[in-house]
C-alpha positions, 0 to 999 in steps of 0.5 A, a space after each residue: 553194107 550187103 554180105 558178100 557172101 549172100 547172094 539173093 539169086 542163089 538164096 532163091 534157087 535153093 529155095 526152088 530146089 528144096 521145093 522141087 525135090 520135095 514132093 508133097 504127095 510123095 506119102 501121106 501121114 501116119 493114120 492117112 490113107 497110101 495114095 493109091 496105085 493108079 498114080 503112076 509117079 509113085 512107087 507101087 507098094 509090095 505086100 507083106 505078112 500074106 497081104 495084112 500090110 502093104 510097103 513103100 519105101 520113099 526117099 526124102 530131099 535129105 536122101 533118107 529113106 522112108 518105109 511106108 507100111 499100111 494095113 490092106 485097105 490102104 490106111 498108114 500105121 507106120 514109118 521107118 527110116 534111115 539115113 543122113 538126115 532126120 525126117 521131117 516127123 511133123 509131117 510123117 505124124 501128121 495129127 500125132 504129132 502133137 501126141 509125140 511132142 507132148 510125150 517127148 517133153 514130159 519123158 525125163 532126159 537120161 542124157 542119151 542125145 542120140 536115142 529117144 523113145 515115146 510111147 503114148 496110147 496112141 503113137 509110139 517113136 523111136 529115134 536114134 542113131 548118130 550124126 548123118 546115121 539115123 534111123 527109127 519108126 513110128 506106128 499106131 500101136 491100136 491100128 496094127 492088124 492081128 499077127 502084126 507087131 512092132 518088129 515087123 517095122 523094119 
């Protein structure tokens, strides 16, 4: 007997509206490369730190919002966000991800569901902040350049 409170046509039109509203170039990943400045659907970046980094901030499907910062020849070294809904980490960390979840298994729970820190030799994330308030960053600790630090992600 069918649910009749699944409805096949609406199934597939929020599959469609998830995929619209989630544009794949809309930033790359950690370690990737900022698309460049010439794609007039992106948000130009502004420059920070006497041009050592460059910011875009974005907006997920889940209205978060997400910094991008790169260093001055375009490559990604970190993200911040902040919103309703957690980003899709897998995809902002791109090839750390992995490095992230290896780290996140191994650190012993404290109990704190709302806050977590994983610091490997190559990735560093923080993440916390409660139900429909999220917030945290992700960067390469060795990509940042001289007079760049952690506090500068904001």
């Amino acid at each position: 007997m069918p649910n009749p409170c699944f409805s096949p046509a609406i199934a597939v039109a929020a599959i469609m509206a998830a995929v619209l509203c989630a544009s794949p170039d809309a930033h790359a990943e950690l370690g990737g490369t900022m698309p460049s400045q010439a794609d007039s659907t992106l948000a130009a970046p502004q420059t920070l730190l006497n041009g050592a980094l460059r910011l875009r901030t974005l907006t997920d499907a889940g209205n978060t919002t997400i910094n991008e910062y790169a260093t001055n020849t375009g490559q990604i070294i970190a993200y911040t966000w902040q919103g309703p809904t957690m980003p899709d980490l897998r995809a902002l960390l791109g090839k750390y991800a992995d490095s992230y979840r290896t780290g996140a298994a191994a650190s012993a729970p404290d109990g704190n569901l709302h806050a977590s820190r994983v610091v490997r030799p190559d990735v560093i994330v923080e993440s916390g902040g409660p139900m429909r308030g999220y917030v945290g960053r992700a960067w390469l600790p060795a990509a940042l350049p001289p007079g760049v630090t952690a506090s500068d992600f904001r």
